[in-house]
N, C-alpha and C positions, 0 to 999 in steps of 0.2 A: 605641325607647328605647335608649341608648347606656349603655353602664354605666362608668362610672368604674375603673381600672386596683386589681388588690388590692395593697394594701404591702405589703411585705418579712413584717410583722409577722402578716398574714391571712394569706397564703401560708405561713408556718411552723404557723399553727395548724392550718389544714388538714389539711398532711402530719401533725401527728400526730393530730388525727382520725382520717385516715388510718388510720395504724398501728393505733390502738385499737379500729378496727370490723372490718378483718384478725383481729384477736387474739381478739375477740367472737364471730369468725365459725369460727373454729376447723373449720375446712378445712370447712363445710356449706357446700349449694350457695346460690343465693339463694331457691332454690323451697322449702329447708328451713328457712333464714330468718325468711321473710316469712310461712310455715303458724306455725311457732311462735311469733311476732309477730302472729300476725291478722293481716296485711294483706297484699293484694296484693303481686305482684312489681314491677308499673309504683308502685306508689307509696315503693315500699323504693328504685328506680334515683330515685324523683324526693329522696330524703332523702340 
C-alpha cells in the first residue's frame, strides 16, 4: 500500500501535536507515561 505525500497543512498539524504531547509529557519516561495511561508502551509508540 503506497500512501499519498502529507501537505504542508498535515505536516504542520503534526509538529504541533508534536509539541503538545512533549509538554503533556513533562520530562516522564514513556514507561511512566503509558502506566499512567493504562496502556502499554508499544501501543503509546503506535499513537
Amino acid at each position: 500500500m503506497v500512501r499519498e505525500p502529507l501537505s504542508a497543512d498535515q505536516i504542520e498539524r503534526g509538529c504541533a501535536l508534536v509539541a503538545l504531547l512533549r509538554q503533556a509529557r513533562a520530562g516522564r519516561t514513556m514507561v511512566d507515561v503509558a502506566r499512567c495511561a493504562g496502556i502499554s508502551v508499544e501501543t503509546l509508540r503506535k499513537i
